[in-house]
DRENPA-3360 file (N, C-alpha, C; in nm, 2 decimals, always signed):
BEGIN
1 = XXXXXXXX = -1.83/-9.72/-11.19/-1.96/-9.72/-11.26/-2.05/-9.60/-11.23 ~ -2.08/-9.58/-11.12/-2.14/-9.44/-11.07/-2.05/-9.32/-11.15 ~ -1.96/-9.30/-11.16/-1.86/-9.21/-11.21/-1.90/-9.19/-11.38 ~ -1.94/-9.24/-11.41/-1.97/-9.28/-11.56/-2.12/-9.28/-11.56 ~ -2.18/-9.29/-11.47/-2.35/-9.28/-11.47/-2.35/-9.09/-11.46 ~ -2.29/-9.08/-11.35/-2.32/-8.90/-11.36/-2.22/-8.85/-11.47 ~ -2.16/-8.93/-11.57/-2.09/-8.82/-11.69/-2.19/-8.86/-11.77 ~ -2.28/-8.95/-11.80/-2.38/-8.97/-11.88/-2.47/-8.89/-11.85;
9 = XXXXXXXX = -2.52/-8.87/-11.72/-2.63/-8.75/-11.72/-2.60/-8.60/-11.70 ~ -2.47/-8.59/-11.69/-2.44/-8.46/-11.72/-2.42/-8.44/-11.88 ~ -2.38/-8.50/-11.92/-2.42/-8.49/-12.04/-2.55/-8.47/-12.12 ~ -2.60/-8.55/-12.07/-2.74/-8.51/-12.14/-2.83/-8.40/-12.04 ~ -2.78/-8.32/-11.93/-2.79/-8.24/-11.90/-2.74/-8.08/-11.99 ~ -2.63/-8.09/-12.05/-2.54/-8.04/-12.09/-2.63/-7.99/-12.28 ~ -2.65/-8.13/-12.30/-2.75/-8.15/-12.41/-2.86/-8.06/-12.42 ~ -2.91/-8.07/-12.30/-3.05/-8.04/-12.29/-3.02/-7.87/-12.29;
17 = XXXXXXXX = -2.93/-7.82/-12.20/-2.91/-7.71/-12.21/-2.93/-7.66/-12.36 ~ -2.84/-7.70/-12.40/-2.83/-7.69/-12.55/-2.90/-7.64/-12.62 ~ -3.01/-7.77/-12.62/-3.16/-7.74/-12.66/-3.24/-7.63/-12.67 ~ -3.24/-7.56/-12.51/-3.30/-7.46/-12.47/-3.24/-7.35/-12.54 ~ -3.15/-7.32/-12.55/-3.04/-7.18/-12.55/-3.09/-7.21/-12.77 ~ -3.07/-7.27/-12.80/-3.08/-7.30/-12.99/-3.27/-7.30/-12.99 ~ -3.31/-7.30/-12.91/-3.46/-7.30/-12.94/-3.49/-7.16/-12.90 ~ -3.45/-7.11/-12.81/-3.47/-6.97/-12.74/-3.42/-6.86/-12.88;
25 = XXXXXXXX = -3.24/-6.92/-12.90/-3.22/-6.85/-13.05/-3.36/-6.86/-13.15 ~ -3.35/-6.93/-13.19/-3.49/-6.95/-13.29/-3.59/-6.85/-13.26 ~ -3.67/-6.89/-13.15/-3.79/-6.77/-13.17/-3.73/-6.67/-13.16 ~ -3.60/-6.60/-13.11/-3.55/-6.49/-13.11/-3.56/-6.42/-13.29 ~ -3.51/-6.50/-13.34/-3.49/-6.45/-13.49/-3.62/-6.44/-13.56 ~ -3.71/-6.52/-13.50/-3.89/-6.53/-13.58/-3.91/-6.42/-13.56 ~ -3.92/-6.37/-13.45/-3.94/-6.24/-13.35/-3.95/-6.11/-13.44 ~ -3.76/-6.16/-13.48/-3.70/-6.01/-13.58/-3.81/-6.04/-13.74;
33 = XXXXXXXX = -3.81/-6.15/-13.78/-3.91/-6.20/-13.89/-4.03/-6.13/-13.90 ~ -4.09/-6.16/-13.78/-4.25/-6.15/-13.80/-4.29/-6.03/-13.73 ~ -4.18/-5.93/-13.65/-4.24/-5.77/-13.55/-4.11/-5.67/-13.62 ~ -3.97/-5.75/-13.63/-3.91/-5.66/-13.70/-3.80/-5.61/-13.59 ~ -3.84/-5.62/-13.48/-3.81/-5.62/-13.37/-3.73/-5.71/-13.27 ~ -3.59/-5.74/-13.18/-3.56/-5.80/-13.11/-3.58/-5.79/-13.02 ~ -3.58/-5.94/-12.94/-3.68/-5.91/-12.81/-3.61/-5.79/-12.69 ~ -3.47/-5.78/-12.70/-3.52/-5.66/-12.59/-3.58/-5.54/-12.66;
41 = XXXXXXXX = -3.58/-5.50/-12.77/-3.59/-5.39/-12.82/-3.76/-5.43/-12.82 ~ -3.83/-5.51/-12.81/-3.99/-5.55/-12.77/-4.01/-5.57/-12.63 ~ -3.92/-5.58/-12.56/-3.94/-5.56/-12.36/-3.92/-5.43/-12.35 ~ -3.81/-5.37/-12.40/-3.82/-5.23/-12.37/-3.92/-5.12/-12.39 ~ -3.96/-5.14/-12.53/-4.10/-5.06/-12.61/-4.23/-5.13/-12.53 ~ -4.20/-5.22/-12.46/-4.36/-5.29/-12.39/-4.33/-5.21/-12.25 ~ -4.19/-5.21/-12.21/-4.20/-5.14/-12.04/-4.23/-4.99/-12.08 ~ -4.22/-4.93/-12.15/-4.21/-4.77/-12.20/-4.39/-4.80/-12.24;
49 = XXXXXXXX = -4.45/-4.87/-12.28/-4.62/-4.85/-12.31/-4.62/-4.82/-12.20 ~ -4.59/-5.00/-12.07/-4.69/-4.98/-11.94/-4.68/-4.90/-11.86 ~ -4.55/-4.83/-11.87/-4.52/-4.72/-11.73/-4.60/-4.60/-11.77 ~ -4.61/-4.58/-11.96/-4.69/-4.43/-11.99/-4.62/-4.36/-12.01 ~ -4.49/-4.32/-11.90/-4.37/-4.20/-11.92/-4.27/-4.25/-11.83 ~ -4.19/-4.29/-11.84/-4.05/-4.28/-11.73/-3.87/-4.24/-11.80 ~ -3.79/-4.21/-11.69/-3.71/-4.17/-11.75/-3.56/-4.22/-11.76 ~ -3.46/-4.26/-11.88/-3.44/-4.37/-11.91/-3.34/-4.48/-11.83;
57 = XXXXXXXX = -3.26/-4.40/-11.68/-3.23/-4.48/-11.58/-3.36/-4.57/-11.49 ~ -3.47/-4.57/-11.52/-3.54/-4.63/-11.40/-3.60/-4.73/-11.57 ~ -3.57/-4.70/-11.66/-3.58/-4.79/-11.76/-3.52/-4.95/-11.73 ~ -3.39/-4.89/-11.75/-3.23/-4.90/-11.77/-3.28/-5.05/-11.58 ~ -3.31/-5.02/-11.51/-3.37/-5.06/-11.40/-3.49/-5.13/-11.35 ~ -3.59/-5.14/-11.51/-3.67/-5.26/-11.48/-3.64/-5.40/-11.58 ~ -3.57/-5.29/-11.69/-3.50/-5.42/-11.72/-3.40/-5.52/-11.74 ~ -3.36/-5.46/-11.61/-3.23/-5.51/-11.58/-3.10/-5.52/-11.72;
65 = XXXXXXXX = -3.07/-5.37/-11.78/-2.97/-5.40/-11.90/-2.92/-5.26/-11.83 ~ -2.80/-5.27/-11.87/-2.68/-5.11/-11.84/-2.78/-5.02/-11.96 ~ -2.70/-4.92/-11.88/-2.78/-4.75/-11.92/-2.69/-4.76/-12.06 ~ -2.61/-4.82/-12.12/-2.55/-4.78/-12.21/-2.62/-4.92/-12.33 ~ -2.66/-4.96/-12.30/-2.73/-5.11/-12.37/-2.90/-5.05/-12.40 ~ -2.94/-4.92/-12.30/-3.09/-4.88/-12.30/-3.08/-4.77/-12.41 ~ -2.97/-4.72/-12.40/-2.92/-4.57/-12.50/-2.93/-4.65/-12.60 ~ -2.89/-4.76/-12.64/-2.86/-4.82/-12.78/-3.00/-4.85/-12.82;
73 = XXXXXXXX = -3.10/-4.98/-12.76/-3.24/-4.98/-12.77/-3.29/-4.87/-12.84 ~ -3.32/-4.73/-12.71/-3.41/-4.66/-12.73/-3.32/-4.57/-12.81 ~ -3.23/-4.55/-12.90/-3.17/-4.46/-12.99/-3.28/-4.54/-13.11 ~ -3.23/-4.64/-13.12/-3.30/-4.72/-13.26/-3.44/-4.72/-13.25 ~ -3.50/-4.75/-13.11/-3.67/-4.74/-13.12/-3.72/-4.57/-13.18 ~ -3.64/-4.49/-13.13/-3.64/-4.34/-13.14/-3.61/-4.31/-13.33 ~ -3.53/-4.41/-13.37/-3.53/-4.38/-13.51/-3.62/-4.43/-13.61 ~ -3.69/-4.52/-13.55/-3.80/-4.58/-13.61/-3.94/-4.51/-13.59;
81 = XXXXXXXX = -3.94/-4.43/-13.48/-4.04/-4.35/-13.47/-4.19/-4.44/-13.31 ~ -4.10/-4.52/-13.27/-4.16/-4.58/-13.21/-4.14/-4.54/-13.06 ~ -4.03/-4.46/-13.04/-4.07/-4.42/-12.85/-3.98/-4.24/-12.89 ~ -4.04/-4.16/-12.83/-3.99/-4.03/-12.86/-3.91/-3.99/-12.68 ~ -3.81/-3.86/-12.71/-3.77/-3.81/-12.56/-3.83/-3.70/-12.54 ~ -3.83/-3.63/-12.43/-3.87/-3.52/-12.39/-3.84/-3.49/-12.25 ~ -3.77/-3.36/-12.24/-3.75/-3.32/-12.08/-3.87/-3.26/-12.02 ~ -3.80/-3.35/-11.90/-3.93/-3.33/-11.80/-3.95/-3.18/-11.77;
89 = XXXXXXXX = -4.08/-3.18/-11.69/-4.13/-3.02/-11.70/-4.07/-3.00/-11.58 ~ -4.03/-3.06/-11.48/-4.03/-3.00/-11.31/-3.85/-3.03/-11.31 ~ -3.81/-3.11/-11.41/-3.65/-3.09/-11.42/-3.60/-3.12/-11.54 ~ -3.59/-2.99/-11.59/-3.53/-2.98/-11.75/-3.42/-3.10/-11.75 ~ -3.30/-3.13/-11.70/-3.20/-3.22/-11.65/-3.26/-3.38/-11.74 ~ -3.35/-3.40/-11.70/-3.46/-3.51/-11.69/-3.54/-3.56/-11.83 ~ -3.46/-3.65/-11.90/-3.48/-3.70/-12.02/-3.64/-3.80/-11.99 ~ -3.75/-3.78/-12.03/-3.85/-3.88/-12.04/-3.89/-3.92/-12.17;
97 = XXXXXXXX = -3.90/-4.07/-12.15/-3.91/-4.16/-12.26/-4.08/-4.18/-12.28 ~ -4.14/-4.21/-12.37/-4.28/-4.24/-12.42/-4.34/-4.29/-12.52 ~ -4.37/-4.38/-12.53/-4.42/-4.48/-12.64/-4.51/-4.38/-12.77 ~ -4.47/-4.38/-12.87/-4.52/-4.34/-13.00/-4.68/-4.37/-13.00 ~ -4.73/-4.32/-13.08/-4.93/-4.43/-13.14/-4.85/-4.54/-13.16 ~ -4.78/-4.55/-13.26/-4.69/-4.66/-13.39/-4.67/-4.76/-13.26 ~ -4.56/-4.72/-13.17/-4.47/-4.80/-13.05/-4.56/-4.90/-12.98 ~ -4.75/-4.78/-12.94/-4.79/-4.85/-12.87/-4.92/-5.00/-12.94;
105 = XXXXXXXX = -4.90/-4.93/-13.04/-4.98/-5.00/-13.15/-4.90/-5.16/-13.14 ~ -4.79/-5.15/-13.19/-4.66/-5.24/-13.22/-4.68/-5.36/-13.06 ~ -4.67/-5.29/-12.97/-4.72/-5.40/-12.82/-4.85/-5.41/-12.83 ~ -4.94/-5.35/-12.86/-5.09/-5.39/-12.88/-5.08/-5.54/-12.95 ~ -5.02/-5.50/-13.10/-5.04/-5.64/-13.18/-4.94/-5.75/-13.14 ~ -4.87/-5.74/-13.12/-4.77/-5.88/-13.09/-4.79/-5.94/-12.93 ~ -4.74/-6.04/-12.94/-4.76/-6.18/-12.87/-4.63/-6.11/-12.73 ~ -4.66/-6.19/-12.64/-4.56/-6.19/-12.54/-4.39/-6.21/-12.55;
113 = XXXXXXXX = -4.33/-6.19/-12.48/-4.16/-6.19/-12.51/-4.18/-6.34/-12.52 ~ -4.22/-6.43/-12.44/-4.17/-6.55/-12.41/-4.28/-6.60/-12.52 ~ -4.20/-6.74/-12.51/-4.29/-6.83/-12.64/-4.43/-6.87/-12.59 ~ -4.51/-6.83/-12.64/-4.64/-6.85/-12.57/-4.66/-7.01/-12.59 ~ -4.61/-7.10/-12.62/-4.63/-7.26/-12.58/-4.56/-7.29/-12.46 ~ -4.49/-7.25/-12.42/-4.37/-7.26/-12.31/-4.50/-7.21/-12.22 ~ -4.52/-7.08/-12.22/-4.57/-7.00/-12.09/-4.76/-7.10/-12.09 ~ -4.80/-7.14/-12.18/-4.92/-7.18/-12.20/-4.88/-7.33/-12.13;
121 = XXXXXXXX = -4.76/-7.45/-12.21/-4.75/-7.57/-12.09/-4.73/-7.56/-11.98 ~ -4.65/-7.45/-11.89/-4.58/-7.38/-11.79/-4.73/-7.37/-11.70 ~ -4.78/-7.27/-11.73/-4.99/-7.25/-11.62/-5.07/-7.36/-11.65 ~ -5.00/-7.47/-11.72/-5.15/-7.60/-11.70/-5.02/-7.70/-11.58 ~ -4.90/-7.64/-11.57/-4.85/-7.75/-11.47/-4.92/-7.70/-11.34 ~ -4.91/-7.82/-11.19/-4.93/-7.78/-11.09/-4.84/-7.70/-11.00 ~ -4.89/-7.61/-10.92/-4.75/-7.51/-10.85/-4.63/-7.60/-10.79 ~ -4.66/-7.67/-10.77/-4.51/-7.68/-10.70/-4.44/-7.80/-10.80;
129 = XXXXXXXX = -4.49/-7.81/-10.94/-4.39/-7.84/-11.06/-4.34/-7.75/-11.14 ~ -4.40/-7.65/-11.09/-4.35/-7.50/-11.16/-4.25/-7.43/-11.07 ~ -4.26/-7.47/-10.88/-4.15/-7.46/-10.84/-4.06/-7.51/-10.83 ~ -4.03/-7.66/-10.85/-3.90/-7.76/-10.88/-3.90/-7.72/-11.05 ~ -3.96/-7.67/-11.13/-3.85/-7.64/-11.22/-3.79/-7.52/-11.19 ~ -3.83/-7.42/-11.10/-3.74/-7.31/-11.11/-3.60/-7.32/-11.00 ~ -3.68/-7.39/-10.89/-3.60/-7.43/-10.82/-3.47/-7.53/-10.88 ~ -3.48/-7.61/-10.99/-3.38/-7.64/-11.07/-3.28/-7.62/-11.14;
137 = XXXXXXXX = -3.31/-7.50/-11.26/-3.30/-7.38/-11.34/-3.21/-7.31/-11.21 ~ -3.30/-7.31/-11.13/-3.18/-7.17/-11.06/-3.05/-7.24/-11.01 ~ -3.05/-7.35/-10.97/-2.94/-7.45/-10.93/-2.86/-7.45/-11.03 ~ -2.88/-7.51/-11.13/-2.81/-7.50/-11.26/-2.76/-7.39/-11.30 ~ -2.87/-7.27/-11.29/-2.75/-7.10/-11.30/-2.68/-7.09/-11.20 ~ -2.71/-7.16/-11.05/-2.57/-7.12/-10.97/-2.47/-7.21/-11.00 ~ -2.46/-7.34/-11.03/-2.35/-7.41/-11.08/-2.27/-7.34/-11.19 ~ -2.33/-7.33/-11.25/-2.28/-7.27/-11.40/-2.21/-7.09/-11.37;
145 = XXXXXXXX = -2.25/-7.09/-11.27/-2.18/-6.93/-11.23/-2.26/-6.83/-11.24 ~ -2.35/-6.85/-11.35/-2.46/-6.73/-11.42/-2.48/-6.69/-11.34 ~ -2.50/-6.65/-11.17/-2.54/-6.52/-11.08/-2.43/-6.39/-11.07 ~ -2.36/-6.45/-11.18/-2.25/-6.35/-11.16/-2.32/-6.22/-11.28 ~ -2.37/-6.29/-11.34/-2.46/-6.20/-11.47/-2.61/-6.18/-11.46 ~ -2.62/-6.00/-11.40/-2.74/-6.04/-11.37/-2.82/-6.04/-11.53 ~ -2.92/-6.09/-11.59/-3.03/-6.08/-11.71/-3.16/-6.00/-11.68 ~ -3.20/-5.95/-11.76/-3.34/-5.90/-11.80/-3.43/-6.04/-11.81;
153 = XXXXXXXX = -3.60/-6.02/-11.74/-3.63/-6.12/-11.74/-3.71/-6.19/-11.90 ~ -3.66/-6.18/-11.99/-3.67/-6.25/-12.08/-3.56/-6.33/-12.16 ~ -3.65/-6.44/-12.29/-3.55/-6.48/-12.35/-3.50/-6.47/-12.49 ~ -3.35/-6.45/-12.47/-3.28/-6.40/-12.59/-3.15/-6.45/-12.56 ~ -3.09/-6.54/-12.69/-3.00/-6.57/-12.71/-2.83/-6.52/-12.75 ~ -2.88/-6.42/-12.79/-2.78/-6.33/-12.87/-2.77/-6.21/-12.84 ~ -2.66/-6.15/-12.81/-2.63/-5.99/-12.82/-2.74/-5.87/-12.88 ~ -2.79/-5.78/-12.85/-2.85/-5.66/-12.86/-2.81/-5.62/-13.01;
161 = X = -2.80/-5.63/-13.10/-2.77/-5.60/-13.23/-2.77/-5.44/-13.25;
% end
């Protein structure tokens, strides 16, 4: 009986996941709808406003994506006219990255990566329900293996397009 109670709630554990990952899809695609933009390609253009200038390994390093996943981003932000390159002055070697007017305009107007209902019910819970869910969440990514993959800290369901 117990054996069959925890396949019922792994299941609807399993469910729930579900949930999350097809809802997370969703605003991902609104995202591309309504900014034109996917969210890493809007984490990236938002970490390139706040830093002002950096250059694209320490990029590549806050947000946690390979240097060959940041070349891809910032080629397409760079074709849109939204972040430009330039070698640095004290080491030609030294590719620096910098948010366009356009780039920095584009983070001015839009909303945060994360769904602002999520992050809005999330600061009216009390702290230490906001740490048993993380503390949860992270159990479930170590079951599930996911520390073998590290992520950028936002959410997106789908491949970098």
């Amino acid at each position: 009986m117990a054996d069959q109670s925890a396949t019922a709630i792994s299941q609807l554990v399993l469910s729930t996941l579900r949930q999350i990952t097809r809802e997370i899809d969703l605003y991902s695609k609104q995202l591309v709808k309504r900014v034109g933009m996917t969210v890493p390609q809007l984490l990236v253009l938002k970490e390139v406003v706040d830093a002002g200038e950096l250059p694209m390994g320490k990029l590549a390093e806050r947000v946690s994506l390979s240097q060959a996943t940041i070349t891809s981003i910032v080629d397409r932000l760079e074709s849109h006219g939204q972040i430009e390159r330039r070698r640095s002055k004290s080491d030609r070697r030294q590719i620096l990255l910098r948010a366009t007017d356009q780039g920095r305009k584009i983070v001015e107007d839009n909303p945060s990566i994360l769904q602002e209902d999520f992050l809005e019910a999330f600061r009216k819970l009390k702290p230490w329900e906001q740490t048993q869910i993380l503390s949860s969440l992270q159990r479930v990514a170590t079951m599930m293996n996911a520390h073998k993959h590290p992520v950028s800290p936002f959410l997106h369901a789908g491949d970098e397009p």
